[in-house]
N, C-alpha and C positions, 0 to 999 in steps of 0.2 A: 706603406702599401698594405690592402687586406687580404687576407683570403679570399674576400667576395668578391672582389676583382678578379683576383688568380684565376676561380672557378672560370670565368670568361674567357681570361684570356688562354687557360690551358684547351679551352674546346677549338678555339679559333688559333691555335701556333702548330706549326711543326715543333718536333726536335731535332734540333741542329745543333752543330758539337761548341763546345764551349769558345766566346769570343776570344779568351785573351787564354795561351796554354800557362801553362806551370814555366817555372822560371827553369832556363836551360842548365843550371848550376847542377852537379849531382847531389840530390836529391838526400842523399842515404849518409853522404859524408859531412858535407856542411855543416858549421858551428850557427845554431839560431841568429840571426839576426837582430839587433837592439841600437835605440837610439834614445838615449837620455839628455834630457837640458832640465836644468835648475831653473825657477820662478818665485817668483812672489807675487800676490793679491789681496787686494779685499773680498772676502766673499760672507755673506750675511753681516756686514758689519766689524768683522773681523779682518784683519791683517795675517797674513801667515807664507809660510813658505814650503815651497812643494816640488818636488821633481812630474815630470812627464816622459814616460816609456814607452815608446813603438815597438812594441816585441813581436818575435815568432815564438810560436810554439807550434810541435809536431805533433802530429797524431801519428801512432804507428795502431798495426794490425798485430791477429796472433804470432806473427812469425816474427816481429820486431822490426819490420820494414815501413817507413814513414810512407803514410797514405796522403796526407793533407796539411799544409801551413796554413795556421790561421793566426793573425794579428791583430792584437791588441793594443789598445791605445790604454795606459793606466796615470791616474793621477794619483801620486800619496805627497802626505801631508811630511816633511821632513824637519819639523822645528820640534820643541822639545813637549811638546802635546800629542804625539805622535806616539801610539803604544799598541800591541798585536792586538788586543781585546777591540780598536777603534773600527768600528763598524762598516762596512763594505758594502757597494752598492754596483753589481755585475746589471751592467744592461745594452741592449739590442733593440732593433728596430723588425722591421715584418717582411713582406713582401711575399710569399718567401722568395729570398732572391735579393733583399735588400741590403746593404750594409749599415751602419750606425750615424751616420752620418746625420741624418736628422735631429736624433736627441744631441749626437754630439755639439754639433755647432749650433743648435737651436736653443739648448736649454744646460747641459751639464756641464759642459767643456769650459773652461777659464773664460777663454772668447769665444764670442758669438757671432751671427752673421749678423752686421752692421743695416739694416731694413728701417728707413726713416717712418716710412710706413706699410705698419704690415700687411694691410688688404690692396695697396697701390707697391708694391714694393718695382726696384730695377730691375728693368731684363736684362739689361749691357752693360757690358763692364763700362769701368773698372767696379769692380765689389770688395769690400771691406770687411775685417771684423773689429771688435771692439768688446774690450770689458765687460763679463758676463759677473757681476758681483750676485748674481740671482743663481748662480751654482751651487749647489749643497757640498761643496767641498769643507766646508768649515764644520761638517759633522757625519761626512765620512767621506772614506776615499772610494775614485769613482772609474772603473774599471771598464771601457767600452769595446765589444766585441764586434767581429766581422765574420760573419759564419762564410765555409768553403767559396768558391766561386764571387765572391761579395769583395771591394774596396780591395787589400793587397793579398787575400788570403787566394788560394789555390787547393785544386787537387792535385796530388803530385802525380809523376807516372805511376808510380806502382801501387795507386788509388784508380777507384772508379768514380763517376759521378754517383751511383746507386747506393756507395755507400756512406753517404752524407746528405743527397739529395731528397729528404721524405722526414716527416713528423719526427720519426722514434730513432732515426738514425743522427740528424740535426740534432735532435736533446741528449744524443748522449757523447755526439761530440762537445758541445756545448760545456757540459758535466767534463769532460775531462780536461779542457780548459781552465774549467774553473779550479778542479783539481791543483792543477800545476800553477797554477796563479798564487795558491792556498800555499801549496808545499815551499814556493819558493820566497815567498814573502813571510813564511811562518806567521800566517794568520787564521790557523785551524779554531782558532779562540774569538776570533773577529764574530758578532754579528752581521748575517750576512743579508743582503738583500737585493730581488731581480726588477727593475726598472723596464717593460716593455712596451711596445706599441703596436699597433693594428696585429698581423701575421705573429709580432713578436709574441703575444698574447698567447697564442696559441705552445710557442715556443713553451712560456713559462708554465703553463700549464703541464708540459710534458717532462721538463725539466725537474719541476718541483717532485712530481708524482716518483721518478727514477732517482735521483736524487742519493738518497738513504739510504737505497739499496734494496734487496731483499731476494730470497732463492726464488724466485719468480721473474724477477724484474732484472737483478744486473748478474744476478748468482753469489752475490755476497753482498756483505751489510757494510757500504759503504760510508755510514756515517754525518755525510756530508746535508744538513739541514738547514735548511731557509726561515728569518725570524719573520722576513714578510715579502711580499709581491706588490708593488704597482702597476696597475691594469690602462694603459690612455690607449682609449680607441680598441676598446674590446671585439674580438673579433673568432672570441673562443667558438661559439655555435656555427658549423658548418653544415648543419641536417637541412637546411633548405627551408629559408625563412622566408618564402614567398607565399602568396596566396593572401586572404584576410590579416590573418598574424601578421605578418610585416609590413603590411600596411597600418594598420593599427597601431603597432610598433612605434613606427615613425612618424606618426602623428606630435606627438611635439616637437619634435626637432624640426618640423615643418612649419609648424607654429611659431614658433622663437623666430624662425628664420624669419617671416612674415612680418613680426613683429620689426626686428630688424631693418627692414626695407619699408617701414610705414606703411605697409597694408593694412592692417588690422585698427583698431582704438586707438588714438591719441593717447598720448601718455604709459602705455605699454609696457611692459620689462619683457626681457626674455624670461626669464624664470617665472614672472608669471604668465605669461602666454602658453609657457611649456606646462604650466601647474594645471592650468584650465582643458588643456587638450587633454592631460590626463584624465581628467573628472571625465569629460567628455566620453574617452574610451571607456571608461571603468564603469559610468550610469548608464550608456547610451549607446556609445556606435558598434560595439564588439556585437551586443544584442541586433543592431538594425543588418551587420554584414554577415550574421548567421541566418535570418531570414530568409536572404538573398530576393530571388523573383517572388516569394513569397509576400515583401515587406508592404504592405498597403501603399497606395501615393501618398496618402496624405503624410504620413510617417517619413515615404522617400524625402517631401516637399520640405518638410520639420528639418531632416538630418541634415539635408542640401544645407539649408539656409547657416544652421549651424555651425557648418563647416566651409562657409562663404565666410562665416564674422573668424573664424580661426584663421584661416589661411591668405584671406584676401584677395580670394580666386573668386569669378562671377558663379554665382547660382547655377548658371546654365552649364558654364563649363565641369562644372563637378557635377550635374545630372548625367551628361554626357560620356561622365566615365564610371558611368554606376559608385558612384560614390565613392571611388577606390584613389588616390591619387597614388602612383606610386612616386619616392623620392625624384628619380630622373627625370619624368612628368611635369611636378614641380621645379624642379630646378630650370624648364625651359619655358614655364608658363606664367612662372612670377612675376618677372619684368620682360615679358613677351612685348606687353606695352611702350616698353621704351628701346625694343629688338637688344635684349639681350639675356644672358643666359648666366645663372648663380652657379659658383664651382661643386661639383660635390663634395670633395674635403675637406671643401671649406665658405661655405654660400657665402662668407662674403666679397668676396673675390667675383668679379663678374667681365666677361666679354662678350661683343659683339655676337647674337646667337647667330650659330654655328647647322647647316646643312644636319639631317640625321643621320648616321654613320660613321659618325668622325670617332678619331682615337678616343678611350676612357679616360686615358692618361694623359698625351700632350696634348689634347684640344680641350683638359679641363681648365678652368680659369684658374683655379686654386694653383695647381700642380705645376702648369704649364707655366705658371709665371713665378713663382717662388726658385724652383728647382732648380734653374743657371748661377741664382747667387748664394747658394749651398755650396753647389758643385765647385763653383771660381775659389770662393771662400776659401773652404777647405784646403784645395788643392796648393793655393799660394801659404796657408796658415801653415801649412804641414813643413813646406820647404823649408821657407822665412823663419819659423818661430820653431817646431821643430826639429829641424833638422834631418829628415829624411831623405836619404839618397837613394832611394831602390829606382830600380832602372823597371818600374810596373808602371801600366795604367791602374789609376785608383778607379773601381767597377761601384759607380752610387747605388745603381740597381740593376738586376742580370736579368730581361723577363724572359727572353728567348734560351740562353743557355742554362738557368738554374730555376727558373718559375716554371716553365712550359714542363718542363720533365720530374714536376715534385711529385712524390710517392706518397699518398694520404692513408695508407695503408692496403692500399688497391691496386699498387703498379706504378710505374711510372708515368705521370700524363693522365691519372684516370681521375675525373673528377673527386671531387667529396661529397660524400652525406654522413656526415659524423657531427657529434657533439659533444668536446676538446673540455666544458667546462665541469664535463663530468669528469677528467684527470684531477681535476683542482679541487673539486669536493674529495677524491679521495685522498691525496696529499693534505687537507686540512682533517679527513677525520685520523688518520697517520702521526699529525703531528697538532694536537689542539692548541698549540699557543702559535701556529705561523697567522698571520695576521694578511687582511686583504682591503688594500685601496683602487676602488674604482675611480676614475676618473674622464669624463667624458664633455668633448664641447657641446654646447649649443647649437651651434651652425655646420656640424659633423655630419652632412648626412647621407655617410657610405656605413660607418656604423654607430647608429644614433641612441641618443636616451631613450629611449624603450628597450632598442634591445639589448641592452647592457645591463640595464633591470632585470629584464623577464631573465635572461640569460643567465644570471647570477641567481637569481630567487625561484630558479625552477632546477638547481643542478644539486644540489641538496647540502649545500654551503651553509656550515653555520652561520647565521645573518649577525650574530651579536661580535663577528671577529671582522665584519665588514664596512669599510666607510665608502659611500659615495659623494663624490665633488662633481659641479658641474663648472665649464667654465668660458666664459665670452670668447671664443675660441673656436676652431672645426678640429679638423683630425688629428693636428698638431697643436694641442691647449697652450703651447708654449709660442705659439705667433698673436706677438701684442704685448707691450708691457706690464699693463695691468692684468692679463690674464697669466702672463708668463711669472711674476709677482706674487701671483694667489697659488699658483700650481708651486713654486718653490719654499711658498710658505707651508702647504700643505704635506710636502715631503719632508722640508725637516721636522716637523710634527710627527710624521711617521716614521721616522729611522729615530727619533728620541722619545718612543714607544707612549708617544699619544695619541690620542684619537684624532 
């Protein structure tokens, strides 16, 4: 989930108090809660063996009174290659409001959700997983979080929601997590690294920046620094990407998409469909939609047409909307022709198109049809194979009790107009060797290749510590073999400090 959604949905929710309370145990006395099982796998070609850990850990206030449980799912490596210096990969998913779930059983977790195919995948059970040898566990261990309110964690009583529920509050529980993750695995010496997605993006950016410390930031120089960040589905700019800009923006990713569904030229790629939209912006259209009612027809007639062979939309229908498409626009005009509608998290994912006003979320084809064999997945994997006896519902995503009420630093519930990637330039000029990998699909178009670019290359990031990847993918790079393949080849690259 992203921010950009959030922004929608927090205009249109009440708040209402949280679905599921805090566990009725006392709170203050209780020994953490833990569940350990031994495994073995292949993972990058390699063989090895490794425990898995369902922990609590407490967050307490000034006064020493536990405010919040938050669970952790950790994999380490327990064969004899296993040593404190072995590098560590802390990661979350977004929403805000979401739990880990996605990275976990999509891409890092041992097993994965079992999807014959990923753009047609099962809505009904029964759901599966199976062997994820495409985990980077073979080159660090992989630590997956559930911030408050999210999968098993909670606010306890003698917490509120306000004090977890917002940017800076979130990243420094975050930080103390990881904290106690460090302390008790004695891995102050580990290379460390944050794995994020959509909303999580935002996480890392805030994280990284508090992190270290400082009499400004936590009131003391906590030490604790990051050697690199992975960014999938960047979603750090929340200042309000509408208007030209965000159109423009998502002009390749609209493209690609195109490409994809056979609009555009025979013989196609995405990447280069998306290569040519960019020229497009960069000689051309940014110039034609500063214009505006100014821009001559003939010039209108020129860009039209141009953006007819890009997108594979008629002529007319892109005069008609002043040459602006927005993504949602497109996502219900592309294969209008054959009544149906491309997902936004993931255009290629498509159903019967859908009345206007339907949900963002379950009436997207992406979301709405992936998310039940997550959910099953999980829930049976955790019992079965982990061994998990908590007597909770596991929360995949909270939009009502922990989305609707996030604090962006304006209050609880009060929109955003910020921009989150300016935390991350200042965490990389702080610490000049942490390193940054962008990664973004093709077919993502809630936060697309543009504005993962512009959003990165305008926040004053040194560009020479930055790699971007694209990949045959939408908001999750990791649905699809070949794409899921490229995305973990790319990461152990990055945690074995190559480009």
């Amino acid at each position: 989930m992203t921010g950009l959604l959030a922004a929608t949905l927090l205009a249109s929710q009440a708040l209402i108090p949280a679905a599921h309370a805090a566990p009725a145990q006392d709170s203050q006395a209780a020994a953490p809660r833990s569940f350990t099982t031994g495994h073995s796998g292949v993972f990058g070609g390699q063989r090895l063996s490794y425990k898995a850990v369902v922990q609590e850990h407490f967050v307490t206030d000034a006064a020493g009174k536990r405010t919040a449980s938050i669970f952790t799912t950790s994999y380490v490596r327990t064969d004899g290659k296993a040593n404190e210096a072995r590098p560590v990969i802390f990661a979350f998913n977004g929403g805000p409001g979401s739990s880990s779930i996605w990275l976990h059983m999509g891409f890092l977790g041992p097993q994965r959700v079992d999807f014959d195919d990923a753009t047609r995948p099962a809505t009904t059970p029964p759901f599966r997983t199976q062997a994820n040898p495409d985990s980077p566990l073979d080159v660090a261990d992989i630590v997956l979080i559930d911030p408050p309110g999210t999968g098993f964690s909670r606010v306890l009583p003698d917490g509120k929601p306000e004090q977890f529920y917002g940017v800076e509050q979130d990243a420094r529980a975050t930080i103390e997590v990881m904290h106690q993750w460090v302390r008790a695995h004695g891995r102050w010496n580990a290379p460390k690294y944050l794995v994020s997605e959509s909303y999580g993006t935002v996480r890392a950016a805030a994280v990284a920046k508090l992190a270290a410390g400082g009499p400004m930031e936590t009131g003391g120089m906590d030490g604790l620094t990051l050697n690199g960040i992975i960014l999938l589905g960047q979603a750090m700019d929340m200042s309000g990407g509408d208007g030209d800009l965000g159109v423009a923006m998502a002009l390749p990713s609209l493209a690609a998409t195109a490409c994809y569904f056979g609009k555009v030229a025979e013989g196609c790629t995405a990447e280069g469909q998306a290569e040519a939209a960019r020229r497009f912006v960069a000689e051309r259209y940014l110039t034609a939609l500063y214009a505006g009612s100014a821009l001559p027809q003939a010039e209108r007639e020129a860009v039209a047409a141009e953006l007819s062979q890009l997108l594979g939309l008629p002529k007319p229908a892109i005069l008609a909307s002043d040459l602006r498409l927005s993504p949602g626009a497109f996502a219900r005009q592309v294969l209008a022709g054959e009544k149906k509608q491309v997902g936004m998290y993931d255009a290629r994912f498509t159903l019967p198109l859908a009345p206007n006003g339907n949900d963002p979320v379950a009436d997207d084809p992406a979301m709405g049809q992936y998310v039940p064999g997550f959910v099953a997945a999980w829930n049976s994997y955790a019992r079965a194979t982990l061994k998990v006896t908590l007597d909770l519902p596991y929360e995949p995503i909270a939009f009502r009790s922990v989305n609707a009420r996030w604090d962006y630093g304006f209050g609880p519930g009060v929109p955003v107009r910020r921009n989150y990637a300016t935390d991350l330039a200042v965490a990389m000029r702080r610490n000049p060797q942490l390193r940054l990998l962008v990664g973004t699909g093709y077919y993502d178009l809630v936060t697309t290749l543009g504005a993962a670019e512009y959003t990165v290359r305008h926040a004053g990031m040194p560009l020479e510590a930055v790699t971007f990847r694209e990949y045959e993918s939408g908001h999750m790079p990791y649905l699809g073999a070949a794409s899921r393949a490229k995305l973990a080849a790319d990461v152990r690259a990055f945690v074995q400090g190559q480009k």
